[in-house]
LUMRO-845335 format. One record per residue (C-alpha): residue in three letters; y, z, x. Coordinates in steps of 0.25 Angstrom, whole numbers, plus 5000, padded with zeros to 4 digits. Layout:
! residues N
ALAYZX;...
This chain:
! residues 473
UNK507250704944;UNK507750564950;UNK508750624959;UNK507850724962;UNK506750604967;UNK507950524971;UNK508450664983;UNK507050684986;UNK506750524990;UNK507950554998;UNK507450665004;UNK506150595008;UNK507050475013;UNK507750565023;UNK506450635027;UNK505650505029;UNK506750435036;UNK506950355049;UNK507150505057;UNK505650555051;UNK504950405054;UNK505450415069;UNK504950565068;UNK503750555065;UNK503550415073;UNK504150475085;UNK503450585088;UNK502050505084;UNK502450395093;UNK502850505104;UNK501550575102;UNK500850435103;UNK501550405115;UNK501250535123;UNK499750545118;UNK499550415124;UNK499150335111;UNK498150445108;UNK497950395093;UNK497450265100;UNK496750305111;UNK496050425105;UNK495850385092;UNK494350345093;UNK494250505102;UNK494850555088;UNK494050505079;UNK492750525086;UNK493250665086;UNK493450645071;UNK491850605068;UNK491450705078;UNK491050825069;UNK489850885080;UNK491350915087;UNK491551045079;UNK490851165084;UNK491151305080;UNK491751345094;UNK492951255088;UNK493951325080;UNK494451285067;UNK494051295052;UNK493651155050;UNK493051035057;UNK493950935062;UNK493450815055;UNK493650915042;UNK495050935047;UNK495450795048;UNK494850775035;UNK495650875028;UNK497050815035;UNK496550665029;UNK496350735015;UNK497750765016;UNK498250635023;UNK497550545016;UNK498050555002;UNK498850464994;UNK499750425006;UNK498550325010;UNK498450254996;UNK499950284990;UNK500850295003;UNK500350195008;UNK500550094996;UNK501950164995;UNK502450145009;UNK501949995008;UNK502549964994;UNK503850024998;UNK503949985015;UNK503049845013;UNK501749825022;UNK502749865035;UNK502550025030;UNK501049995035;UNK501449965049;UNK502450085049;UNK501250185043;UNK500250125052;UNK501350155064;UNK501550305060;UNK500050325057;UNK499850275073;UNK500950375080;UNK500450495068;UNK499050485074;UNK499850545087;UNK500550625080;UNK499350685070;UNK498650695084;UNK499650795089;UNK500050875075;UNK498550905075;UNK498250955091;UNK499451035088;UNK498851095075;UNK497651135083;UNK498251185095;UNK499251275088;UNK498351315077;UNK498051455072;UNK497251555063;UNK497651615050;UNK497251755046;UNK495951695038;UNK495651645054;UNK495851485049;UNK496651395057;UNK497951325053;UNK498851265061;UNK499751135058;UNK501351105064;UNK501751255058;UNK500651305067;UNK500951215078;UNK502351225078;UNK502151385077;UNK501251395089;UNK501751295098;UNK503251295095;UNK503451415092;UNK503451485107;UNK504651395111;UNK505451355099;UNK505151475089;UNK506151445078;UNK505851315080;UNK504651335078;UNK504651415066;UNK505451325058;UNK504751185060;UNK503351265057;UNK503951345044;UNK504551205042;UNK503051125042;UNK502351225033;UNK503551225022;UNK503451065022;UNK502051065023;UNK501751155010;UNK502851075004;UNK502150945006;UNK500851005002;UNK501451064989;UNK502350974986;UNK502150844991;UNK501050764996;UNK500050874995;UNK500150894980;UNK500950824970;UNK500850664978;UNK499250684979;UNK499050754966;UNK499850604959;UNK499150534966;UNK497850584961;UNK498050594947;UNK498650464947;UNK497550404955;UNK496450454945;UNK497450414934;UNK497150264938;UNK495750304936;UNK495950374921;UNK495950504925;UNK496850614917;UNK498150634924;UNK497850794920;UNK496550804923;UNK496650764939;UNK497750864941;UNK496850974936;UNK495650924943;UNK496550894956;UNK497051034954;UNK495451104952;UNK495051024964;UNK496251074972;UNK496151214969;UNK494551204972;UNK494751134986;UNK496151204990;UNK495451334987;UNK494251294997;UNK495251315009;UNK495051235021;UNK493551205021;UNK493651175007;UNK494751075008;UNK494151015021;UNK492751005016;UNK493450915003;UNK494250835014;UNK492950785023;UNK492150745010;UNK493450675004;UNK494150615013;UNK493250545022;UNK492650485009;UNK494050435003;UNK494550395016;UNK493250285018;UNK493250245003;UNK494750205004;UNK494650145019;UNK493450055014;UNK494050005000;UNK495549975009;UNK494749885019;UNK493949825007;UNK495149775002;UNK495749725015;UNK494349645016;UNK494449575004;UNK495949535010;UNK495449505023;UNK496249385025;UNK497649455021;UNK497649545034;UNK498449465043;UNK499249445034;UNK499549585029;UNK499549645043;UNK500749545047;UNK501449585033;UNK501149755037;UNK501749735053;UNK502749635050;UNK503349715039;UNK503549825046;UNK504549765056;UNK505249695044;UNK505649695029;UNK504749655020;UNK505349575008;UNK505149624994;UNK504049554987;UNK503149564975;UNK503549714971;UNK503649754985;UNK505349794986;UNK505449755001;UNK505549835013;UNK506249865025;UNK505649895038;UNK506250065038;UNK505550055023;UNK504250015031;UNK504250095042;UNK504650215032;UNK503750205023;UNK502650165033;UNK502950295041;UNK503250395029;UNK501850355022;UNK501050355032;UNK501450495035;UNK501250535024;UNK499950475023;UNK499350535037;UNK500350655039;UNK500550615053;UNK501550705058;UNK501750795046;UNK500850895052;UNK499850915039;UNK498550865046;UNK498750975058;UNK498751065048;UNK497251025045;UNK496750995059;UNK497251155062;UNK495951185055;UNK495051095063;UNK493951155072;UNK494451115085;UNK494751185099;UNK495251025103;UNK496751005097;UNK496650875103;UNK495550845096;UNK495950885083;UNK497150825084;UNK496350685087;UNK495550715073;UNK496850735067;UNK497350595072;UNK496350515065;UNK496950565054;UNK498250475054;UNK497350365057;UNK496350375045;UNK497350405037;UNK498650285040;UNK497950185049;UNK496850165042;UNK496950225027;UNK498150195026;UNK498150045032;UNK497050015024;UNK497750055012;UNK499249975016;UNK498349845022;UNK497649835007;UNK498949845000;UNK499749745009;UNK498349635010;UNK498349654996;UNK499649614992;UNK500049744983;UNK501349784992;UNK502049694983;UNK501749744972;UNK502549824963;UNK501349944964;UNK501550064971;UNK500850174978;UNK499150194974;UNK499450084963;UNK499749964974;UNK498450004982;UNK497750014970;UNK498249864966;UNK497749844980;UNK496449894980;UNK496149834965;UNK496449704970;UNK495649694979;UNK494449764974;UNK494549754959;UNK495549834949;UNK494349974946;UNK494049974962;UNK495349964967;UNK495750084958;UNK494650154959;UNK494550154973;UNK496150194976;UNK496350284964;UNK495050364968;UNK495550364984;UNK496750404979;UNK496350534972;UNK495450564984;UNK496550554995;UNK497550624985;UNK496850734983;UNK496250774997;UNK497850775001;UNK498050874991;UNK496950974997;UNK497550925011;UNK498750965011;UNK498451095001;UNK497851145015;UNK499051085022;UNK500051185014;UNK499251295014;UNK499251295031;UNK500751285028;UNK500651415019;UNK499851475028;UNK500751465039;UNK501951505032;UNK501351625024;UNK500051655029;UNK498651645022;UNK499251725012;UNK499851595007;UNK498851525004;UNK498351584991;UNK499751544985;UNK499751414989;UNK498451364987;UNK498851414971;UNK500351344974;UNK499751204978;UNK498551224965;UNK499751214956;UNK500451114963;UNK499351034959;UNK498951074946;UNK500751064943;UNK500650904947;UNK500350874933;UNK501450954927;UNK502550944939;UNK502250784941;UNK501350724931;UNK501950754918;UNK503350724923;UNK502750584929;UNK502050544917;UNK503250564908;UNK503850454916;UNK504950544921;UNK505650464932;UNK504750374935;UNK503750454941;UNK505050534948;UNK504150664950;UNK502950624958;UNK503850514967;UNK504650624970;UNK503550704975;UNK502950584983;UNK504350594992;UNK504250744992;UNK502850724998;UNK503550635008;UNK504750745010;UNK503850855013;UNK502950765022;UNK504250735031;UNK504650865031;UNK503150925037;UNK503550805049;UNK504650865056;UNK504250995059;UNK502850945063;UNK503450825072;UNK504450905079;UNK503251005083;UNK502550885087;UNK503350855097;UNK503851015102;UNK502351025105;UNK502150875112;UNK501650925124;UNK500751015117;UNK500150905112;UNK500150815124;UNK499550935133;UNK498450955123;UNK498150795123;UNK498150785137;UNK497250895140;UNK496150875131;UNK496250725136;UNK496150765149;UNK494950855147;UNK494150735140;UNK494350655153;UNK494050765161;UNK492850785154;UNK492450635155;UNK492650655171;UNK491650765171;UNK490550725165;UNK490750595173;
């Protein structure tokens, strides 16, 4: 099982190396470049549109709303990538890997912006007359005229990676852990959550789309607040340490950070890999998962859907996920020798008492954990859907059902035997990381095949608002 873990962390080394982190800022810093700072300049249009809800009108075409879109993207990107990524990329790259997340999450908002106008643009409807789209769509529909095998392979590509990821890696076995282990800490029965996580997956992944966006707009908004308030509660009650830990963050990244406490050391490639992989892994900028959602959104505006979608990125890495890196390095964990949800929890518990702090993180946990689960369940099936048709979806929804009921055989029992040292579930963490790199490259490489797509649809809708603002002047 050890060389097993040790080829698959190769494998994940290669995948996330230097050519994938110039990938994935490249083209996110290209996209900035020719959308003219979009993410900064439109941000406040975006998230107007976002708390715009008398926007939808049943001329528009779509299944859901667009808020309930986003929402059901941020049940997927926010997951344990916010509490336990986050903790991982700082405990292993030092406070530098913050500056380096926070640098991806501001090119990714481009780069969201653009996967999510495409998905709208190139979307289409299945036999049952719902709409799917996502980069296998997009890459079909506008690739496809002029590079046909091209064409063919990236998109057969994406949706092979995608049902992987959403089988195998972050969309069942990484979040399944982290929920059981979270309510674990809370005294709860290893057994009993998988079978409860398993009954409340069938019931919600069975509802289809309304169902599962229904269970995002209620959850995730909640979460989102009750986390955000309890990370800046903490930071208030370290007011003083801000300077201090915002030099230690930006200085780090340029330089590297001696070893210290139980903090190993770091280079700055350590930092700036770290920072980069978790943070995509947190708001899946560029992975092309959250098109798959806003597809579904009741818009005849790609533009605008793709500024809803944008907001994503920023929720979920520049504040969420800075919230939770500022409490770790102003409370002094990073040099620790605690890992993962267990350095934030020492965080959280030292600044608002040993019950809260576990309560708070272990129940956010759960929450973010398990809205990914029924995130990228949908994710996958579009995938199925895509590749098979809707005749697909039966077997799968019954495929990804036992995928979480087997967690407590396949992982659970090997891991609590102490069998190398938690081998299993570390190894399914990389292959999370794996499958997520993989779903990149397709999707990037479309992204920039269809650039002008892209920067035709920006300019036009742009355009129209100014000359709609000199007509009614």
């Amino acid at each position: 099982m050890k060389s097993t873990a040790e080829f698959i962390q190769a494998a994940d080394d290669f995948i996330w190396g230097l050519p994938m982190l110039v990938l994935l800022l490249g083209v996110g810093i290209f996209l900035t470049v020719n959308l003219k700072l979009l993410q900064v300049f439109h941000l406040p249009n975006a998230i107007k549109l976002l708390f715009t809800p008398h926007k939808e009108h049943h001329s528009k075409k779509g299944d859901v709303t667009s808020f309930a879109a986003l929402c059901t993207a941020l049940a997927a990107t926010i997951g344990t990538g916010n509490i336990v990524g986050v903790a991982t990329a700082v405990g292993i790259g030092g406070p530098g890997a913050l500056f380096w997340m926070f640098v991806a999450a501001f090119f990714g908002m481009a780069t969201k912006y653009a996967e999510c106008l495409l998905a709208v643009k190139f979307r289409e409807q299945d036999s049952r007359g719902h709409f799917v789209g996502g980069p296998m769509f997009y890459i079909r529909n506008g690739i496809g005229s002029s590079h046909p095998k091209t064409a063919k392979i990236l998109a057969v590509m994406f949706a092979v990676f995608g049902i992987v990821a959403g089988c195998m890696g972050i969309g069942t076995y990484t979040q399944i852990n982290s929920v059981v282990e979270a309510a674990n800490q809370l005294s709860f029965d290893r057994l009993y959550v998988t079978i409860i996580i398993t009954i409340l997956t069938i019931i919600i992944t069975y509802g289809g789309l309304r169902t599962i966006s229904k269970t995002a707009q209620k959850v995730v908004p909640f979460m989102g607040i009750i986390y955000i308030i309890t990370c800046v509660l903490v930071i208030l009650l370290n007011l003083e340490k801000i300077p201090e830990s915002l030099y230690l963050i930006i200085s780090s990244a340029f330089a590297p950070t001696q070893a210290i406490g139980g903090f190993a050391g770091a280079t700055i490639m350590m930092a700036m890999q770290k920072g980069v992989a978790r943070g995509i892994f947190s708001n899946e900028a560029g992975l092309g998962s959250a098109p798959i959602a806003a597809a579904s959104a009741k818009t005849n505006s790609p533009v605008e859907q793709g500024l809803i979608s944008m907001t994503g990125t920023f929720i979920d890495t520049i504040i969420i996920c800075m919230l939770t890196g500022l409490t770790l390095v102003i409370t002094g964990v990073w040099t620790s020798d605690k890992t993962g949800v267990a350095m934030t929890t020492l965080a959280f518990q030292g600044a608002l008492g040993n019950e809260i702090g576990l309560y708070v993180v272990n129940i956010c946990l759960i929450l973010f954990a398990f809205t990914t689960i029924i995130g990228w369940n949908f994710y996958a099936e579009r995938c199925v859907i895509f590749l098979f048709g809707v005749k697909g979806i039966r077997p799968f929804k019954i495929l990804y059902i036992l995928l979480v009921a087997s967690y407590i055989l396949i992982v659970l029992f090997v891991d609590m035997n102490n069998v190398a040292e938690n081998t299993a579930i570390n190894a399914i963490w990389t292959i999370a990381d794996i499958a997520n790199g993989l779903m990149a490259f397709p999707n990037l490489v479309a992204l920039f095949m269809l650039r002008k797509v892209i920067f035709e649809e920006t300019r036009k809708f742009f355009s129209g608002k100014k000359d709609a603002v000199k007509l009614q002047n």
